[in-house]
C-alpha positions as a Python dict, from the first residue, in 0.01 Angstrom:
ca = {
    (1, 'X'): (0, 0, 0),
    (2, 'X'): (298, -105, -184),
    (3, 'X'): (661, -114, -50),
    (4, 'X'): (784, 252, -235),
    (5, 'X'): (469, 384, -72),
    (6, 'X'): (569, 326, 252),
    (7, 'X'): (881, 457, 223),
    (8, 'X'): (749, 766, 123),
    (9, 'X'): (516, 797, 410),
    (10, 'X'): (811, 718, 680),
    (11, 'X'): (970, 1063, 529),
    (12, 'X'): (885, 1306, 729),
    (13, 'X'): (814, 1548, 495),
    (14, 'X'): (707, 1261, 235),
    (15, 'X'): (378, 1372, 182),
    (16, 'X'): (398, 1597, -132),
    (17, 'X'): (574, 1384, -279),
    (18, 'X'): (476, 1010, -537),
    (19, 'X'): (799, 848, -568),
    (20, 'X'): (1049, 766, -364),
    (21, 'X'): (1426, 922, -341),
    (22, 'X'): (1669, 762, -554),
    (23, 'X'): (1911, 559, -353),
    (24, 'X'): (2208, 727, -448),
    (25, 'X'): (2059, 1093, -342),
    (26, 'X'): (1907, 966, -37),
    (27, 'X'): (2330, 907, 43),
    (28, 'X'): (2416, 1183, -131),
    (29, 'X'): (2204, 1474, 48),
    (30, 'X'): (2222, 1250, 373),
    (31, 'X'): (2413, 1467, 685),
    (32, 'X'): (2324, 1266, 935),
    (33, 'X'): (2702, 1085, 951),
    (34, 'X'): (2885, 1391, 1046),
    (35, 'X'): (2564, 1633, 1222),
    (36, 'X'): (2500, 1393, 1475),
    (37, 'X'): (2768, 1545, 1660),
    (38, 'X'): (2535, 1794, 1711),
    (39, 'X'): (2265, 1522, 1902),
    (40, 'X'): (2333, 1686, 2248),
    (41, 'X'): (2284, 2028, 2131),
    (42, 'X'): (1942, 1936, 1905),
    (43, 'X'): (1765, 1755, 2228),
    (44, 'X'): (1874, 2047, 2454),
    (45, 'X'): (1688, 2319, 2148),
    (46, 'X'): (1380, 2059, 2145),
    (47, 'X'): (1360, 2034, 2534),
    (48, 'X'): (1337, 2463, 2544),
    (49, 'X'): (1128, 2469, 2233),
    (50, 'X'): (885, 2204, 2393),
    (51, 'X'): (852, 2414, 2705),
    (52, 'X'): (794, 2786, 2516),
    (53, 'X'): (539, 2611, 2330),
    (54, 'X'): (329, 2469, 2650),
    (55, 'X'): (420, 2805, 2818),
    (56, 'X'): (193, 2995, 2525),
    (57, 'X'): (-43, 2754, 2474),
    (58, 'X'): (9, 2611, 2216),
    (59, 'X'): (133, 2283, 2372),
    (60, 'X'): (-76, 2067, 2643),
    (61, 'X'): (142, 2068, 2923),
    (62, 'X'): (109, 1660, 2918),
    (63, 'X'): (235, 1640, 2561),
    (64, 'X'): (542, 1892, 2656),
    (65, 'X'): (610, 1637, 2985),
    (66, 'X'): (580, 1354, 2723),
    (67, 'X'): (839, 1513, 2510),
    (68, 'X'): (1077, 1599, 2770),
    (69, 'X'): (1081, 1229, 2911),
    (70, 'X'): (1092, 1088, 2550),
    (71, 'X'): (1399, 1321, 2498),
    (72, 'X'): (1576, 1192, 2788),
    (73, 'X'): (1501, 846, 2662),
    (74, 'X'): (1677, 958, 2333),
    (75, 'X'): (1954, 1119, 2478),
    (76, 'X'): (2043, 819, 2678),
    (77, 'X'): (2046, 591, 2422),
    (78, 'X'): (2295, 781, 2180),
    (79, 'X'): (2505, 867, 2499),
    (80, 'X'): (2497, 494, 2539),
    (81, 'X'): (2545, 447, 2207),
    (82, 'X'): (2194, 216, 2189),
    (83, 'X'): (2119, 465, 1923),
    (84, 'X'): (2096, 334, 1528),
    (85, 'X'): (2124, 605, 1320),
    (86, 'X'): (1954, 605, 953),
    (87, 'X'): (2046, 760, 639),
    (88, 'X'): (1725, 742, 494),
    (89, 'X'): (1633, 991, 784),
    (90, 'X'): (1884, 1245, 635),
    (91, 'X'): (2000, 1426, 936),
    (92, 'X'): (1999, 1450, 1331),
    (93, 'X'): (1655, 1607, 1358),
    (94, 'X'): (1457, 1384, 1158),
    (95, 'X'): (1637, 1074, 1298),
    (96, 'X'): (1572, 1195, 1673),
    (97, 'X'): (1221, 1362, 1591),
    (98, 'X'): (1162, 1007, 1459),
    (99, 'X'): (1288, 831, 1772),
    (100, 'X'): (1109, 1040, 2003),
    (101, 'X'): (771, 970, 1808),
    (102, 'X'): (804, 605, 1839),
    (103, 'X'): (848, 639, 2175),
    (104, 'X'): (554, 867, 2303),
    (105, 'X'): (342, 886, 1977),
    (106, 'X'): (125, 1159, 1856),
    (107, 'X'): (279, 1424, 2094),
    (108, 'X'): (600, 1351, 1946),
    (109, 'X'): (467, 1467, 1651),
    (110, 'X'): (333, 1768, 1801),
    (111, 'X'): (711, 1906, 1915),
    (112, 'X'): (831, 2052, 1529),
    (113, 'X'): (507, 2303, 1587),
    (114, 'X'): (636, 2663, 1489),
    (115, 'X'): (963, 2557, 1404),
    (116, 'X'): (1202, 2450, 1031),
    (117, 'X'): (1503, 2248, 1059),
    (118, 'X'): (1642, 2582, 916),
    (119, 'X'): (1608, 2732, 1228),
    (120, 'X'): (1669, 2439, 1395),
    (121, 'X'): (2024, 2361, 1244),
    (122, 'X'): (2144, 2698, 1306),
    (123, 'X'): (2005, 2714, 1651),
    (124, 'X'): (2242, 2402, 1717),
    (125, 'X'): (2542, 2480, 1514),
    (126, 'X'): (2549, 2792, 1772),
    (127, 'X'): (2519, 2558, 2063),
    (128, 'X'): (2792, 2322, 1951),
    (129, 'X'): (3049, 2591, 1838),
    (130, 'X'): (2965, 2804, 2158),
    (131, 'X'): (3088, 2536, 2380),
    (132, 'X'): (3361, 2444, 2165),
    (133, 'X'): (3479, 2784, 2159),
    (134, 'X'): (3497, 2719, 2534),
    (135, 'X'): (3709, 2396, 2488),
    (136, 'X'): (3962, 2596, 2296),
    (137, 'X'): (3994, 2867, 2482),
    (138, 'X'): (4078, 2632, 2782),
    (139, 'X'): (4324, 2483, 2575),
    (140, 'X'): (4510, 2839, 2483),
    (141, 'X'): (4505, 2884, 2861),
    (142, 'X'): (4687, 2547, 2904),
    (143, 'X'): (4939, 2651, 2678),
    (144, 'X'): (4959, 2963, 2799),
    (145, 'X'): (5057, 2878, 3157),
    (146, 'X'): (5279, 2671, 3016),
    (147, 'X'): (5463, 2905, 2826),
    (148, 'X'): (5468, 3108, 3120),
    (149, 'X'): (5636, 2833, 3326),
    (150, 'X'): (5908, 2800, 3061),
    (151, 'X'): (5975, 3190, 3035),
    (152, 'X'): (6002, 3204, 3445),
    (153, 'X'): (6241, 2907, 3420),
    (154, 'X'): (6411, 3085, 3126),
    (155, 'X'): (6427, 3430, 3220),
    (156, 'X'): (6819, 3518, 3195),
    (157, 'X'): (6870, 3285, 2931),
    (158, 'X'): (7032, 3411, 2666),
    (159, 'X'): (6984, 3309, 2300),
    (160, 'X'): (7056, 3526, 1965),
    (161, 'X'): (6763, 3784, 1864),
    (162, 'X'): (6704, 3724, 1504),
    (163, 'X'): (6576, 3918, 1186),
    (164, 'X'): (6561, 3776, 877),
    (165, 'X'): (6744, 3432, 1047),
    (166, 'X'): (7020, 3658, 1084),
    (167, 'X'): (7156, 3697, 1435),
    (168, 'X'): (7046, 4080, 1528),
    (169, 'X'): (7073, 4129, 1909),
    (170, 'X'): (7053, 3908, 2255),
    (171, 'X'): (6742, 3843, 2413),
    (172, 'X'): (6624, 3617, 2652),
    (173, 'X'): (6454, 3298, 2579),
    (174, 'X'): (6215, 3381, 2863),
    (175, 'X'): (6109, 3680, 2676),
    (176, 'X'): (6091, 3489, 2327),
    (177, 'X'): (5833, 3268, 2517),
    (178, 'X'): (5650, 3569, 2666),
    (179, 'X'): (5611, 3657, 2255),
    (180, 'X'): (5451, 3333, 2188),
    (181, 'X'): (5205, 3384, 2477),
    (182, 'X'): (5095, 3768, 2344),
    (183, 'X'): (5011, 3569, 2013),
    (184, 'X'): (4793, 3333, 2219),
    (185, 'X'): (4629, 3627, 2407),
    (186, 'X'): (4484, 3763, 2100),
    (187, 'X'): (4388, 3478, 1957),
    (188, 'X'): (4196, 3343, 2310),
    (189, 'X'): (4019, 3714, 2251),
    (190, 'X'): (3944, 3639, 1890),
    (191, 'X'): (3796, 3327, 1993),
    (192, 'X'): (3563, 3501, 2308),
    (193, 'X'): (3487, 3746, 2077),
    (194, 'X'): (3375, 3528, 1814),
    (195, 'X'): (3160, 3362, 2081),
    (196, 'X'): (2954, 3677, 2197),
    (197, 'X'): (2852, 3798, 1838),
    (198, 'X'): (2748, 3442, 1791),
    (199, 'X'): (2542, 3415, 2117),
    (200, 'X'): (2198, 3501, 1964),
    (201, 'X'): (1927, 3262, 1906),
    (202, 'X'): (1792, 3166, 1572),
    (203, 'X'): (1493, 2959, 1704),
    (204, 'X'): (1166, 3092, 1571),
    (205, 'X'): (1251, 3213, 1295),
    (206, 'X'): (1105, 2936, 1138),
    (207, 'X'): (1190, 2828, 788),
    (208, 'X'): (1260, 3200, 678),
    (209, 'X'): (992, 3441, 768),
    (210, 'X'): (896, 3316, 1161),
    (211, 'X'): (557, 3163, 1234),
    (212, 'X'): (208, 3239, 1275),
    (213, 'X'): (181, 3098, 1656),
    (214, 'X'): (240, 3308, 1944),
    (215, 'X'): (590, 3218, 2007),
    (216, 'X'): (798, 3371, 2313),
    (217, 'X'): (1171, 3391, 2144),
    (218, 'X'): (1296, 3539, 2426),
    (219, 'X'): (1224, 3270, 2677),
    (220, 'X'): (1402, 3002, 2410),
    (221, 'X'): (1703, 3254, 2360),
    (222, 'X'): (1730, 3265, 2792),
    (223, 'X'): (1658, 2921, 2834),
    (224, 'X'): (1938, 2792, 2627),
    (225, 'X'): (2183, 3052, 2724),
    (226, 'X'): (2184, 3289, 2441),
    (227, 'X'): (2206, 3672, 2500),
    (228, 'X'): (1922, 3783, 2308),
    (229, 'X'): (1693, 3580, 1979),
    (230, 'X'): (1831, 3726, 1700),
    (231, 'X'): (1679, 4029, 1507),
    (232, 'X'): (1562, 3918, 1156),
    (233, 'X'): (1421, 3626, 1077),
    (234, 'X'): (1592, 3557, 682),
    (235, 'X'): (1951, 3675, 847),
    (236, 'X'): (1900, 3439, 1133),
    (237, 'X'): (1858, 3114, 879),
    (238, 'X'): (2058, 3197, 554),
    (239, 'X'): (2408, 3298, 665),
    (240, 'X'): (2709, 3132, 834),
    (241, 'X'): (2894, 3385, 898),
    (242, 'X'): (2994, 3331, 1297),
    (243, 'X'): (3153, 3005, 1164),
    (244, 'X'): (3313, 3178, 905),
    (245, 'X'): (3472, 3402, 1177),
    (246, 'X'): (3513, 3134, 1358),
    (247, 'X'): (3764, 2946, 1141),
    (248, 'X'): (3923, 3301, 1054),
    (249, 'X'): (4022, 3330, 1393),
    (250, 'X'): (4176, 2941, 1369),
    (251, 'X'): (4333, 3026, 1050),
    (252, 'X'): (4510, 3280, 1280),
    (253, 'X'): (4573, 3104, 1605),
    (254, 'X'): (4702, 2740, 1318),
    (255, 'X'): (4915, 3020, 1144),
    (256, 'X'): (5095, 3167, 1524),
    (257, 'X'): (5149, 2741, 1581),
    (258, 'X'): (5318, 2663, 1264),
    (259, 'X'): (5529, 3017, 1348),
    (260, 'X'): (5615, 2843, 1653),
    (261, 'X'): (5629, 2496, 1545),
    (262, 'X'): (5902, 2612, 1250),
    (263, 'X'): (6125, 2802, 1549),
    (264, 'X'): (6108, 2461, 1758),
    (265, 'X'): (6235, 2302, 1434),
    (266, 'X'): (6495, 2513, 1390),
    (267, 'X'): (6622, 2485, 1729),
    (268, 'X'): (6601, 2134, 1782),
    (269, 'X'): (6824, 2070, 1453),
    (270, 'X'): (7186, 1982, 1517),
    (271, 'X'): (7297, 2279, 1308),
    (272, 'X'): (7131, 2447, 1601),
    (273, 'X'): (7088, 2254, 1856),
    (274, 'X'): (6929, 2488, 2106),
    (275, 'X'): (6650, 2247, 2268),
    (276, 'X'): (6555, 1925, 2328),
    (277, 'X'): (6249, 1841, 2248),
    (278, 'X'): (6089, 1534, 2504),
    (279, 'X'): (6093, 1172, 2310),
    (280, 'X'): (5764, 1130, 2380),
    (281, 'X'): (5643, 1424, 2081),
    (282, 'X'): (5909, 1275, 1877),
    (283, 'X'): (5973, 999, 1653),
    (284, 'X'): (6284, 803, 1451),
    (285, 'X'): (6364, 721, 1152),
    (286, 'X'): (6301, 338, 969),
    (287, 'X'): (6646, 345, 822),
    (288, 'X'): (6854, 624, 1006),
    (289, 'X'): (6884, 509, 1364),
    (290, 'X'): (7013, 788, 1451),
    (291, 'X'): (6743, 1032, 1377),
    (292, 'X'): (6511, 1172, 1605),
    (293, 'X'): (6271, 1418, 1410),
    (294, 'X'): (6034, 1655, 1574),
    (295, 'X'): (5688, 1530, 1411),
    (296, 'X'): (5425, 1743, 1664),
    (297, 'X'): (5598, 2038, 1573),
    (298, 'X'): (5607, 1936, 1194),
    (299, 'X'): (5263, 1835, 1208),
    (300, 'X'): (5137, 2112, 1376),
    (301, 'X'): (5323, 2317, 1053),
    (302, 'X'): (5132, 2117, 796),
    (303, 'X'): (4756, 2143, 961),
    (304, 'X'): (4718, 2512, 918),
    (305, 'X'): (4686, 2428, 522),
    (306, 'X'): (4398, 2217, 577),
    (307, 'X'): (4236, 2505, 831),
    (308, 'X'): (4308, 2788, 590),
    (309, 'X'): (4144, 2572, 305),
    (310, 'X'): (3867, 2515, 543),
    (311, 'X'): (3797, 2916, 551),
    (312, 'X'): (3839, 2987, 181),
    (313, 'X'): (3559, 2665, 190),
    (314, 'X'): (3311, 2842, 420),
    (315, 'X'): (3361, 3180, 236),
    (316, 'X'): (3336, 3029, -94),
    (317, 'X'): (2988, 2833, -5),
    (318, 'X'): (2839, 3178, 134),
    (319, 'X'): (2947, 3422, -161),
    (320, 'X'): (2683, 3366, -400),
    (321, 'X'): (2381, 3240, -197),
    (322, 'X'): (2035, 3431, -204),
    (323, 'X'): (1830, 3487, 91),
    (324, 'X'): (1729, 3271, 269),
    (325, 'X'): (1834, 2921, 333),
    (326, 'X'): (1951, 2652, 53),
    (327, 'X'): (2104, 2293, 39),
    (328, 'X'): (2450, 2474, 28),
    (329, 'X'): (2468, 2544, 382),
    (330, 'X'): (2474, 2136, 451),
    (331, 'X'): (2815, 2180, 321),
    (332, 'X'): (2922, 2412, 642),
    (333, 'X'): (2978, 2130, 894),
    (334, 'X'): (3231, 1920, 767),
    (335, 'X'): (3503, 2232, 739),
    (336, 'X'): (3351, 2360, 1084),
    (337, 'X'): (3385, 2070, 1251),
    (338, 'X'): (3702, 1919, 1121),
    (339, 'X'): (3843, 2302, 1208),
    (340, 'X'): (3730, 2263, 1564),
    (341, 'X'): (3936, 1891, 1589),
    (342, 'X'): (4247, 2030, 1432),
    (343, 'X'): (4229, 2307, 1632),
    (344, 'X'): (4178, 2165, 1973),
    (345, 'X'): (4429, 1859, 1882),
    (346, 'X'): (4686, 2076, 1779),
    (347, 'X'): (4668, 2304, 2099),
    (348, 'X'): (4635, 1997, 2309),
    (349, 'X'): (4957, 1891, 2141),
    (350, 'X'): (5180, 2230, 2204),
    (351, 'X'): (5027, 2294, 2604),
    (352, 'X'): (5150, 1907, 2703),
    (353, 'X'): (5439, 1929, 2502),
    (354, 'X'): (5582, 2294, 2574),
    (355, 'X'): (5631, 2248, 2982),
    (356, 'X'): (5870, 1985, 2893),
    (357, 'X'): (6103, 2121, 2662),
    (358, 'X'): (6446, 2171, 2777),
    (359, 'X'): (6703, 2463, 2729),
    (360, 'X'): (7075, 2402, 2624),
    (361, 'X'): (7192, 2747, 2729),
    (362, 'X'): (7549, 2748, 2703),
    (363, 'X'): (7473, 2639, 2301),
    (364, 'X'): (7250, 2923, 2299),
    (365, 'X'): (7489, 3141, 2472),
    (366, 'X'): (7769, 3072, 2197),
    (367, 'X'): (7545, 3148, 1961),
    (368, 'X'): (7447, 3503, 2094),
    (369, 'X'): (7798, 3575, 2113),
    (370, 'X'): (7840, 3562, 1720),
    (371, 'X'): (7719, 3796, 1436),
    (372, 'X'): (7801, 4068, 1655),
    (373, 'X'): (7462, 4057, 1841),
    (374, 'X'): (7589, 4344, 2017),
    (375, 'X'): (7668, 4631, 1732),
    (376, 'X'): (7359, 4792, 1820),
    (377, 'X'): (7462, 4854, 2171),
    (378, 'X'): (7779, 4990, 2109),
    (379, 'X'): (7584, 5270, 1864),
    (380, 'X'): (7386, 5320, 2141),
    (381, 'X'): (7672, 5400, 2368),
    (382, 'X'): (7814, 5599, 2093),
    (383, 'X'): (7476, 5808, 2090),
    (384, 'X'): (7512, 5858, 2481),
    (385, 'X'): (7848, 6002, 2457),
    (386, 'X'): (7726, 6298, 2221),
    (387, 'X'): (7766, 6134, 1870),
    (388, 'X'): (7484, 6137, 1619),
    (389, 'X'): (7313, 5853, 1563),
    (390, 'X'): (7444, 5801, 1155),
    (391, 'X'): (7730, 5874, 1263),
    (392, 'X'): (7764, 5616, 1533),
    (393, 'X'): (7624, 5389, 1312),
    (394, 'X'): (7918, 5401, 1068),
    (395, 'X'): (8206, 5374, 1320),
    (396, 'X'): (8025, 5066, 1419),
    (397, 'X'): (7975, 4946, 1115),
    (398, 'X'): (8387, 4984, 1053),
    (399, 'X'): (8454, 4789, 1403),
    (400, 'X'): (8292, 4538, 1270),
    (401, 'X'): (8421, 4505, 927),
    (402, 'X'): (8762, 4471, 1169),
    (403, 'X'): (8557, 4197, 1335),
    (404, 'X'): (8490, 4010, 989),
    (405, 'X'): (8888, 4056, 927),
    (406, 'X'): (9023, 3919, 1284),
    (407, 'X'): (8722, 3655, 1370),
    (408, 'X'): (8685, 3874, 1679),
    (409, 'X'): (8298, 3971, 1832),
    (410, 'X'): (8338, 4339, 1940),
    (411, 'X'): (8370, 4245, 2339),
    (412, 'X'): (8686, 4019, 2202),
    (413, 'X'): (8840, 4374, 2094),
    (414, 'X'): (9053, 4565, 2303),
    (415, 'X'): (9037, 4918, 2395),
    (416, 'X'): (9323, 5029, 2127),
    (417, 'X'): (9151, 4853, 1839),
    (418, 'X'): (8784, 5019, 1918),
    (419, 'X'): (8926, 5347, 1983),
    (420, 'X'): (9077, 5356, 1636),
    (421, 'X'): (8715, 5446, 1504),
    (422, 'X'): (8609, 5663, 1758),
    (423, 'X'): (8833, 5874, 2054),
    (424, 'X'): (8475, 5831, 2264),
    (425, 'X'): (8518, 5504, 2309),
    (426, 'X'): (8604, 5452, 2641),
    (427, 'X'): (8686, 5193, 2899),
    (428, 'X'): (8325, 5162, 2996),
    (429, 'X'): (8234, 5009, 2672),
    (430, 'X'): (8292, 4651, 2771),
    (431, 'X'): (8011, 4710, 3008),
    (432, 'X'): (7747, 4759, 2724),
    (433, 'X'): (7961, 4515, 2494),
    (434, 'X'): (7889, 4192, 2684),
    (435, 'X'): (7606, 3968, 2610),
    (436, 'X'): (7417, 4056, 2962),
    (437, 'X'): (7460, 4412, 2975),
    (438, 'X'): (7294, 4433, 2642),
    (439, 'X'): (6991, 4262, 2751),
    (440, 'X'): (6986, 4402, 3133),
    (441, 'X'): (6959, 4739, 2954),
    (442, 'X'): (6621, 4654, 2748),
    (443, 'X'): (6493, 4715, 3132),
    (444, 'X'): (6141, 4872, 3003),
    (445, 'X'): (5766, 4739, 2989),
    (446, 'X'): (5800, 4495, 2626),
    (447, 'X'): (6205, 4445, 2707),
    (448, 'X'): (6397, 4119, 2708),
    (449, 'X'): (6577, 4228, 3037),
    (450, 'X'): (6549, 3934, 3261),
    (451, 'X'): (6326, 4174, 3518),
    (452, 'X'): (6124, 4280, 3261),
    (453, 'X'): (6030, 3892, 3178),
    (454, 'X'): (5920, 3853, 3531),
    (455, 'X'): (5706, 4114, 3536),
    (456, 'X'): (5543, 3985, 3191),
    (457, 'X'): (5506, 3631, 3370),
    (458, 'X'): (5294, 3809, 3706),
    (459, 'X'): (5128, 4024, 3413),
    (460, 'X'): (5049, 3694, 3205),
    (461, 'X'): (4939, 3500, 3506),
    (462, 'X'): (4680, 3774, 3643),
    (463, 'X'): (4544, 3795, 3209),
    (464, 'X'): (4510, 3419, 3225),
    (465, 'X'): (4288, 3447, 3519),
    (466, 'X'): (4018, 3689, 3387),
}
């Protein structure tokens, strides 16, 4: 038999076929550098699959204990890293199919019985995203608490509102944190509820259509964890579209980072200087020694790009397939997984770093004080004291046009000078006028009223529990 021959025959599907694969497509069409990721997840379908088959018959209950010792002979080996990977065996199925047959034999052989690697891909991409999922969900929770221990350290702490970068009205930086969090909540939820529409098993569907032997899909599905085998057999194989959702939700929880990540910019600039970030998430300069630039943040900024172009990836590979499976779909994993890495670096990055960041209130404080942070409350007063709300609004808007004229904030005013624009103006004014009486009266659930961000830090720590 000559050389090309018996390359053909160590294919394991080389049998229709008289020539060999060209080199360059064998390395072309190969997956098995980036799926064997998956080599966990693959054993753990092969060890279920083995045992549904012997549990129907169709397996000899020595060939399914063969498997399932070969398999943990396999597994060991690539956990020890013992195990050579080959390109010519194209991806992590065929390279541990073929390493479990030249270990037990024939019964090794015996284990692909009723199943495709169609099935048998998107059995284990649900596996290994499913407990990812989980990874990153811890992760949110790690930021999470820590973004709760910064808003109970920060709860009075006052720092300017903003819309449009424009100083608007006080708040506390414990309730600015408490914001952050709320994004993290929903995308945590986005993430578990990715996870359950995912959890059904593909495994028997076969290559599109299921198989002739007298599979039980529901022991498989309950066996590796799944809620239910899914309910159509060319759905189950062709489409991608719980890792498309899955790297929609990233695309949202990147795009709340880089929100965040551009604040902690912001503040840690001398222009603002309103934190310090910790040295150890920052780095210097190679000609300005005096720099110290805030990289994790930065970084954080610049990776949603490469998750967002990971989605339009994924949704651009799925648009124009026909049922059921195709070559296309070996193009899912990279984005997938390289979403999953950014994702869970880039969380790992803001729950260690967050904890650590530290406050410079009285900069804060002196910033809160101008733009006349406080115009809304003295409208508000205004409104109190009978005045319509338009109306208030333009004698406020005069007192501080007087403001702009005498570089004074509207608590800097005195009585005299106030009541020029309205006779309702009172001495109890200054109460509403100062920094802390304008956030002590947001005292409502959602308010940046320093009781209100203790209650949303019990609240947070009872969600982050469930």
């Amino acid at each position: 038999m000559s050389q090309d021959s018996n390359q053909d025959k160590d294919k394991l599907w080389g049998g229709r076929f008289s020539e060999p694969t060209d080199a360059f497509v064998e390395q072309f069409t190969a997956s098995v550098n980036f799926d064997q990721r998956m080599a966990l997840q693959d054993i753990a379908g092969s060890r279920v699959h083995a045992r549904m088959l012997s549990k129907v018959g169709v397996l000899s209950q020595n060939d399914c204990d063969a498997i399932q010792k070969g398999l943990d002979e396999v597994e060991n080996d690539i956990v020890s890293g013992r195990f050579e990977w080959s390109v010519e065996l194209e991806d992590v199925h065929m390279n541990i199919e073929a390493a479990l047959t030249a270990k037990i034999g024939d019964a090794g052989k015996r284990l692909h019985t009723g199943r495709s690697r169609n099935d048998q891909v998107a059995t284990d991409i649900r596996l290994y995203l499913r407990e990812q999922i989980n990874f990153i969900v811890a992760e949110i929770r790690r930021l999470q608490s820590g973004l709760l221990d910064l808003a109970e350290r920060e709860f009075d702490t006052i720092m300017p509102g903003f819309t449009h970068l424009q100083v608007a009205q006080p708040i506390t930086f414990g309730h600015h944190m408490m914001a952050w969090f709320e994004m993290m909540q929903r995308d945590a939820s986005r993430m578990m509820d990715c996870q359950v529409r995912m959890n059904q098993s593909p495994l028997g569907a076969a290559a599109l259509a299921g198989t002739s032997y007298p599979i039980d899909r529901e022991f498989s599905a309950e066996q590796l964890g799944f809620d239910q085998p899914t309910r159509n057999s060319l759905d189950s194989v062709s489409d991608r579209d719980f890792a498309i959702e899955f790297c929609a939700a990233s695309a949202l929880l990147m795009t709340h980072l880089s929100r965040c990540s551009e604040e902690l910019v912001i503040w840690s600039s001398a222009q603002f200087d309103f934190i310090e970030l910790p040295d150890r998430f920052c780095t210097g300069s190679s000609i300005m020694p005096q720099k110290k630039n805030p990289d994790v943040p930065e970084l954080v900024r610049g990776k949603v790009g490469r998750v967002n172009g990971h989605l339009v990836s994924l949704l651009t590979l799925m648009k124009s397939q026909p049922l059921a499976y195709n070559k296309d779909n070996q193009e899912d994993k990279e984005p997938l997984f390289d979403t999953i890495d950014t994702v869970r670096g880039s969380l790992r990055a803001f729950a260690d770093m967050m904890p650590a960041i530290t406050c410079k209130k009285d900069n804060m404080y002196k910033a809160a004080k101008q733009g006349f942070s406080t115009a809304t409350d003295l409208a508000d007063y205004l409104v109190r004291k009978g005045l319509p709300f338009r109306d208030a609004h333009e004698v406020v808007g005069k007192a501080v046009a007087l403001g702009v004229d005498t570089a004074k904030d509207l608590s800097e005013m005195t009585l005299p000078e106030l009541q020029q624009f309205s006779d309702m103006i009172s001495d109890d004014v200054f109460d509403v006028l100062t920094l802390e009486g304008s956030v002590a009266a947001r005292n409502h659930i959602g308010g940046t009223a320093p009781e209100q961000v203790k209650k949303a830090v019990v609240t947070g720590r009872l969600l982050i529990q469930d």
